[in-house]
N, C-alpha and C positions, 0 to 999 in steps of 0.2 A: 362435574366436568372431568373429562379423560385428566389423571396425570403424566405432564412428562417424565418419564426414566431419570433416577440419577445416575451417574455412573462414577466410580473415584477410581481418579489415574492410578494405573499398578502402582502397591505398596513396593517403596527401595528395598533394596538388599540390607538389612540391615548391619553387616558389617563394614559395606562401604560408608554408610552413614557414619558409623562411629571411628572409620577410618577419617573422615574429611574433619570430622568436630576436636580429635587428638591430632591431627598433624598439619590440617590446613586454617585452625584456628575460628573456623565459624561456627555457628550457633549451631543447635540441634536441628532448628525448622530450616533456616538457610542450609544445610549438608540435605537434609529429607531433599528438599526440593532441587535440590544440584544433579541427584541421586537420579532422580525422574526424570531429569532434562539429558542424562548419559552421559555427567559429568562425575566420572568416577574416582581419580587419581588428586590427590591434593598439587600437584602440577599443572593440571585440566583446571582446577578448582582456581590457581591462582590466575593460568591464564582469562577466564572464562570474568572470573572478577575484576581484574583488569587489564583489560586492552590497550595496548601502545602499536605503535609504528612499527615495531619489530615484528609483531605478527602479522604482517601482510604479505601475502605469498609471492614472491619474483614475479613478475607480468609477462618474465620472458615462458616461464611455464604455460602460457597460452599456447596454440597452434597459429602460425602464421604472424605472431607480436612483431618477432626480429625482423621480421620481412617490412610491415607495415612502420616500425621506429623506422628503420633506414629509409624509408621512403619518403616519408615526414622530413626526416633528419635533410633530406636531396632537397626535399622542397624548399624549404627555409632558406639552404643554403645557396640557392637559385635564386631567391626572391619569387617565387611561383605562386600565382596568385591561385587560394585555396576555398571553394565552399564545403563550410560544416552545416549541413543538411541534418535539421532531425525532425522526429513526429511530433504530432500538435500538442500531445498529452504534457504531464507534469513530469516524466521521464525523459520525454523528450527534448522540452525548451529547457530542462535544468542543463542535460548534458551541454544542448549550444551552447550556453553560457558557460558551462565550463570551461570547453575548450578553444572556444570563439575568443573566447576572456583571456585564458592562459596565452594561445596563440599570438594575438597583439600583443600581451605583454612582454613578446622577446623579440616585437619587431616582423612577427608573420603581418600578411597581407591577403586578409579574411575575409570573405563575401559570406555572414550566416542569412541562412536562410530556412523559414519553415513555411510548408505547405498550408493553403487554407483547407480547410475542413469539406467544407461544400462541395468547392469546385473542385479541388486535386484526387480528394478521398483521402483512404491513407495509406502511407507506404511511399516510397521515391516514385515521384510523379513523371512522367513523361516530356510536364512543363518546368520542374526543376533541372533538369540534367538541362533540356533546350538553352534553359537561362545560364547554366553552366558556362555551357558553351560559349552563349553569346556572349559574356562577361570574361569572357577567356581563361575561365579555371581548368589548370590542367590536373588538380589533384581535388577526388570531392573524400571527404569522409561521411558515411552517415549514420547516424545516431538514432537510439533505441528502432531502428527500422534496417534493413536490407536484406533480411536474409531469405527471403520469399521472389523479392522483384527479379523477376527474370529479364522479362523486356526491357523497362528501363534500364538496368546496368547492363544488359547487352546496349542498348542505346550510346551508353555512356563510353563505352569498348571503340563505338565505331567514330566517336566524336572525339577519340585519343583524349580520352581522361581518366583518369587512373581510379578506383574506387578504394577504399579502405570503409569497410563494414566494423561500425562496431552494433551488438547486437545483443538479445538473449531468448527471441523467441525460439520454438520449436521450430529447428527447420526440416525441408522435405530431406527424399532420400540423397537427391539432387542438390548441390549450390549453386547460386546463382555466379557469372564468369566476372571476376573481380580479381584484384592485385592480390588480397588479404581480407579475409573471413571470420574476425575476430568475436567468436561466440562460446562462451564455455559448455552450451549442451548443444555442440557438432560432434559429431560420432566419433571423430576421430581427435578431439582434443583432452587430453590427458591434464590438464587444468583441475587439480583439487579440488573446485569448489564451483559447482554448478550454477547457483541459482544470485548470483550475480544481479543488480537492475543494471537497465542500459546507462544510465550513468555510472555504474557504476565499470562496466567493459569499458567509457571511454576514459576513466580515472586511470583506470592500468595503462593506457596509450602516452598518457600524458607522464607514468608516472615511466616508463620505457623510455618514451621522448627523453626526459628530464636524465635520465643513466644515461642512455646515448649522448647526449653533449654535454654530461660531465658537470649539471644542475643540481644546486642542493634540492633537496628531497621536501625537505620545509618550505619549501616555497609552492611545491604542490598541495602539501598537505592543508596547506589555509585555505583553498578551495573544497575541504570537505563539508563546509556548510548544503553546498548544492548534492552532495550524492548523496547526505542524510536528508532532504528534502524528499530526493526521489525514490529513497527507501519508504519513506513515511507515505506517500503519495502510492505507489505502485504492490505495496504489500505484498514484499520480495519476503523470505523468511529474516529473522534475525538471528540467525545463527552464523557461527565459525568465521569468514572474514566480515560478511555483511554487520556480526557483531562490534566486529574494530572498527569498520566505518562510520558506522551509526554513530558509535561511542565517542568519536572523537569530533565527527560531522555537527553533533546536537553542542559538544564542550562550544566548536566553532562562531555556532547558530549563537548560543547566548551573548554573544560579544554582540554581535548584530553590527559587526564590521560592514557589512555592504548597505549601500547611502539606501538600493531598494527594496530592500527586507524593512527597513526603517521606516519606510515610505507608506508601505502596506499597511504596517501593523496600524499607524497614524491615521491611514483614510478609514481603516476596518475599525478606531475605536480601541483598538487592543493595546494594552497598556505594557505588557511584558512580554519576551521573546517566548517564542514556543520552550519546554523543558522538555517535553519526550515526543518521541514519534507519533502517539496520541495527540496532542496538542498541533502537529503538522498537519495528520489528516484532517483536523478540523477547523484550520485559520488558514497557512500557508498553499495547503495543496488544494481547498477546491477555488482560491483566488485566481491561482495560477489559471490552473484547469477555466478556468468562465474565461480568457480570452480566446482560446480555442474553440470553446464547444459552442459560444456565442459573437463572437467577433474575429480577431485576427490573431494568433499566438504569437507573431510576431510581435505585440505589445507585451508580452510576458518577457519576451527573452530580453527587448530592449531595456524594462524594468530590472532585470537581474544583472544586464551586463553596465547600467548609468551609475556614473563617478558624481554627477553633480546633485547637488540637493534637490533643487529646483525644477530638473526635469524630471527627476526621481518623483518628486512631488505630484506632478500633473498626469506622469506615467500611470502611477498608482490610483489617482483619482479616477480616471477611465477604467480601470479595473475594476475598481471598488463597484462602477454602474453597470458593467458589466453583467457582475456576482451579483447584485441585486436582481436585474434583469432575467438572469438565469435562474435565481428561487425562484421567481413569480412563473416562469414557462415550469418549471419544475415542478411545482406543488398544482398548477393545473394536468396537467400532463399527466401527472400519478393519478390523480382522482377519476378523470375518465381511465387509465388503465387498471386501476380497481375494479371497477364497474365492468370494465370487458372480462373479466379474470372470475368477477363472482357471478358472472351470468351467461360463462361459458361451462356446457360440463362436458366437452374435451378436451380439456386444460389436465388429467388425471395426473402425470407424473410430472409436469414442467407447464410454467405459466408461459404462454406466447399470445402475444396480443400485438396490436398493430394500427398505425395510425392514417388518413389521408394530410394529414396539416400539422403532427407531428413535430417536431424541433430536432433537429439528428444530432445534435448537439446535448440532447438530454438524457437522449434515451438507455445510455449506460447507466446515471442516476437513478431513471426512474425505476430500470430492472431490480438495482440493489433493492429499492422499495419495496419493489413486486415481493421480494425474498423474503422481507422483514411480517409484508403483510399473510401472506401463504408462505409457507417453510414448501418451496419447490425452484428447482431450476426456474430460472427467467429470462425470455430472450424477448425484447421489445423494440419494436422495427419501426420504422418512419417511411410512408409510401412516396417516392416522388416517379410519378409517371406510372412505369409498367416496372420502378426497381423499390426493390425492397432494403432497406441501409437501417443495419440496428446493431445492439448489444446483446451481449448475454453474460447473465451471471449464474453461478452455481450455489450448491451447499454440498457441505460436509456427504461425502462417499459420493460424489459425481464428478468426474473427468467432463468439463461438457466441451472443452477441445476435444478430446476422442471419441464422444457423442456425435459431434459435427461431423468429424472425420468420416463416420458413419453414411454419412449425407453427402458427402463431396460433390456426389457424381450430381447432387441438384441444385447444387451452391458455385453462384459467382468466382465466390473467394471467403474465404474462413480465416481467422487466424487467433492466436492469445497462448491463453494459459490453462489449466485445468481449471478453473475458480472463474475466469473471467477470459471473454473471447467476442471478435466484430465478426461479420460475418454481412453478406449483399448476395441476393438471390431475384430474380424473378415474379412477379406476382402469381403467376400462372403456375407458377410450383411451390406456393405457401402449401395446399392442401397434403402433396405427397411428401413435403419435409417436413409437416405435422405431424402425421401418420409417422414416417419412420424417424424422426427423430423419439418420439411417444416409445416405441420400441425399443430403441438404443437406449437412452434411460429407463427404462424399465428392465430390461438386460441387465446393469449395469447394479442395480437398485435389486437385483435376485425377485421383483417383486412385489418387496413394502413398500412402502410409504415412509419418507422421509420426515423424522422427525428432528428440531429444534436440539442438539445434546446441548444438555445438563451434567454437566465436567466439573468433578473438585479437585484440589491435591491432596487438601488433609484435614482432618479434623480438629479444631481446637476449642476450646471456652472462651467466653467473652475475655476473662479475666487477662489470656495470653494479650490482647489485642492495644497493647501499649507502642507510646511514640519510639521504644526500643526495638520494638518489635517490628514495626514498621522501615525503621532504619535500617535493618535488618535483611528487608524484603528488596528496598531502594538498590541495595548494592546487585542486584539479579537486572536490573534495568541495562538498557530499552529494553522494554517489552514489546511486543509483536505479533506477526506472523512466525510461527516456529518456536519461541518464547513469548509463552502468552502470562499475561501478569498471574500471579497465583489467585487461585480460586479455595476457600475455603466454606465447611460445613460447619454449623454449629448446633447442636440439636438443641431440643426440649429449652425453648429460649418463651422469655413472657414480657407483655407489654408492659410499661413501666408508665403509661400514660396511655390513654384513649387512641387507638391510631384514626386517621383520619387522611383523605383524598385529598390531593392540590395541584396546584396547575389548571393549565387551561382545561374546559370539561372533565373535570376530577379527576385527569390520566394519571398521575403518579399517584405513589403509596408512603407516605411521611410515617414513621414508627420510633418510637426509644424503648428498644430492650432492653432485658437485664437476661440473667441467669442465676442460678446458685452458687459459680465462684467470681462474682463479680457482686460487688453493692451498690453501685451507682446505677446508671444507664449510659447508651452509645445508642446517635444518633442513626438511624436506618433510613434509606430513600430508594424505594422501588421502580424506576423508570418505567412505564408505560403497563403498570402493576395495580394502580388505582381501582380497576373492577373487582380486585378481589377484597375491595373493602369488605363489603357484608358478610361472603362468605368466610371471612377468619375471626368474623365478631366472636361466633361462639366457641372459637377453641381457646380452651385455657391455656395451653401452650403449643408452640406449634418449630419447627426445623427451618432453618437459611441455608440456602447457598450466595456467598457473596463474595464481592473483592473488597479491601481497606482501602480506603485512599481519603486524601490528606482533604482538611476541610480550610481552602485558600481564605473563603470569607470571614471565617473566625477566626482566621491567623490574621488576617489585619484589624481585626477590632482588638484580638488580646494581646498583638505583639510577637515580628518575626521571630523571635527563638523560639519560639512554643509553638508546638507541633500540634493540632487538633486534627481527630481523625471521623471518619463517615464509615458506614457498610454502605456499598452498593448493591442491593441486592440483585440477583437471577432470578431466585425462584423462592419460592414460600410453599411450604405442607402442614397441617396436622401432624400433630409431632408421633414419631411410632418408632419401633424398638431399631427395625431393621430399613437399610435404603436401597 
């Protein structure tokens, strides 16, 4: 079989390294890897280790902040009844909750509200502002969504309501006509730090509001459980403030201060609070996410913003049915979109497939799949009528926002991220947005064909791979998007026991290596690596690339203080001089 390319992240400068290990006190592997992440300065190094309150950049450094606190600030002072509007996603009903939440708690007079999925679409609906109206809000804010809607917030303009946008999509050349435009990648906002999530733009509103009337600062900041959620959820990068947020958002999360975080973990089974961002995407965020993509998102935000146990309780029950509901549409849904993908050979640069009966509520899931199954862009649409309503996701060197971009003039409406983007078009023009989307990705791609990378930081011996070293590694968390957990190589490594297949249809790859400065063995587990049982029976040694990470289940057999650890493996080779 072809192998994939390894490739090891540029070697550091080696005197900045030996600069951070002599003045900022860290280890030689922790400086390497600080080195690579462009954290050069044992200043950078302290801040970067840890993150506090002090490092969150003024909110008035936004474009348009001051305008939008004062306006907030009139509201309040009025008594003006306010709708916080935001999208159905896990970005979205986190932000309502935040600021729905915060809002009440000073005595505002809140209508939240979020769009259904189906009927409204997405983005501020035409039947949102109406209801605006009709309910007599004369200030709406909207969250992770406004910066595209034109009609509606002109809508909203002639129904004398005020709009305050918080946002972070890409927006056009154009903004749409609103009080304040609160986006840090608007062309004209001079805001340090771009890649912000939308909860996270309405945290700086709140954290403005809170300066403007002369509110401890603490009292926002206990609400970072939610913008670390929608970090984890939305796979914003983790770097430079998103770092402090995360950092202090997860400290938040473990307390599991709110009755509906409590609630969840209880219906889902789950015994302990999420610890890193990882643990969000795979408990917290796709709970969330199933009352949107399958029901009402409006029971998400209810569940994030309820005081009592009790409702808290039954909130989270309906979700829990939800997310069940949703795997079953999900893992049917993938399986026929496999099957159109391997029995398409137009699919060359980007997998695009498409359904009559579909779930439009999946179809961003099932694209991630599409990617995991075929290493290509994936954009997978759900037909209702003559429209076409889907997702798409990317890989590594594809813009598939600027791909789209490409297409406009055959597309409804497009919108996202370079990684990830919705998009509604036409039936009657799937074939020509085939054809030139095919092109744009291929442009884009010079060509090749997108492969799977295979990324290390560094090379070490089993023997470095101690609970110190580990410890070591911890202090670099959250890891992420932007900070991704270290990846290391270890070469000419040999089985220290028979390896062997497990799991359901023998997908994983169970191993205990050794090497030669190591005399025991360390646990190895290949996720979805199983096939290559046979083919490494006969190497007598063979190369990893993997991540360490902590083995929870043998910490509770041997006892919290002791640290056991796991390889995760990437990939496996025949062991050979050079990579």
């Amino acid at each position: 079989m072809e192998e994939t390319p390894w490739t090891a992240e540029p070697r550091p400068d080696a005197h900045r390294v030996a600069d951070l290990v002599t003045n900022a006190g860290v280890s030689p592997l922790v400086a390497w890897l600080l080195v690579q992440r462009g954290v050069y300065s044992p200043e950078a190094a302290h801040r970067f280790l840890h993150p506090e309150a002090d490092h969150l950049i003024d909110p008035s450094a936004m474009q348009d902040m001051d305008v939008a606190a004062d306006r907030l600030y009139q509201a309040l002072q009025r008594g003006e009844r306010i709708m916080v509007y935001g999208d159905y996603d896990v970005d979205g009903t986190t932000s309502v909750a935040l600021v729905a939440g915060y809002l009440r708690g000073i005595g505002a007079d809140i209508h939240p509200y979020v769009p259904k999925r189906l009927d409204e679409g997405y983005g501020v609906s035409l039947e949102g502002v109406a209801l605006a109206a009709t309910r007599g809000c004369t200030l709406m804010i909207t969250l992770d969504c406004g910066t595209k809607e034109f009609e509606s917030l002109a809508f909203a303009r002639e129904k004398g309501i005020d709009v305050i946008v918080c946002d972070h999509h890409l927006p056009e050349e154009e903004l749409p006509p609103v009080l304040a435009l609160l986006n840090p990648k608007r062309p004209d906002c001079t805001y340090p730090f771009q890649e912000l999530s939308g909860c996270g733009v309405a945290f700086k509103l709140l954290q403005a509001l809170a300066h403007r009337m002369d509110f401890p600062q603490e009292h926002i900041l206990e609400e970072l459980d939610l913008v670390a959620i929608s970090i984890g959820a939305d796979l914003v990068d983790l770097v430079d403030e998103n770092r402090v947020l995360a950092h202090m958002g997860l400290k938040r999360l473990k307390e599991l201060a709110r009755p509906g975080l409590r609630a969840m973990l209880r219906a889902a089974d789950i015994r302990q609070a999420p610890e890193t961002i990882r643990d969000i995407s795979f408990t917290l965020g796709p709970r969330i996410n199933a009352a949107g993509r399958m029901g009402d998102a409006q029971l998400a935000v209810n569940l994030l913003l309820e005081t009592c146990e009790n409702g808290a309780a039954e909130c989270a029950r309906l979700l829990e049915e939800l997310n069940r509901t949703r795997r079953e549409v999900d893992e049917e849904t993938t399986r026929r979109a496999v099957g159109l993908v391997d029995g398409d050979s137009r699919n060359t640069y980007c997998n695009l497939v498409w359904g009559k009966d579909w779930h439009r509520g999946v179809v961003g899931i099932v694209a991630s799949r599409l990617v995991e199954h075929r290493y290509r862009p994936s954009i997978v649409l759900a037909q209702e009528g003559a429209m076409l309503i889907g997702s798409a996701r990317s890989v590594e060197g594809v813009d598939i926002h600027e791909a789209l971009g490409a297409c406009s003039d055959l597309l409804i409406q497009y919108g996202g991220h370079p990684m990830a983007a919705g998009l509604q078009l036409h039936l009657d023009q799937l074939e020509a947005f085939r054809e030139r989307l095919e092109g744009a990705i291929q442009q884009q791609l010079e060509g090749r064909q997108p492969k799977p990378p295979v990324t290390y930081h560094a090379e070490v011996p089993l023997a470095e791979l101690t609970p110190d070293t580990y410890r070591q590694i911890d202090q670099l968390e959250p890891f992420g998007t932007g900070n991704p957990m270290p990846i290391f190589l270890t070469r000419r490594v040999r089985c220290a026991k028979p390896p062997r297949a497990v799991g359901t249809d023998g997908k994983h790859l169970k191993l205990f290596v050794t090497d030669d400065s190591l005399s025991g063995s360390i646990e190895a587990v290949g996720f979805n690596l199983g096939h290559r049982l046979e083919e490494m029976k006969g190497w007598s040694s063979f190369d990893i690339v993997f991540t360490l990470v902590r083995n929870t289940w043998l910490e509770m057999r041997s006892g919290p203080d002791e640290i056991k650890l796991n390889l995760h493996l990437h990939d496996i080779r025949k062991a050979q001089d050079g990579v």
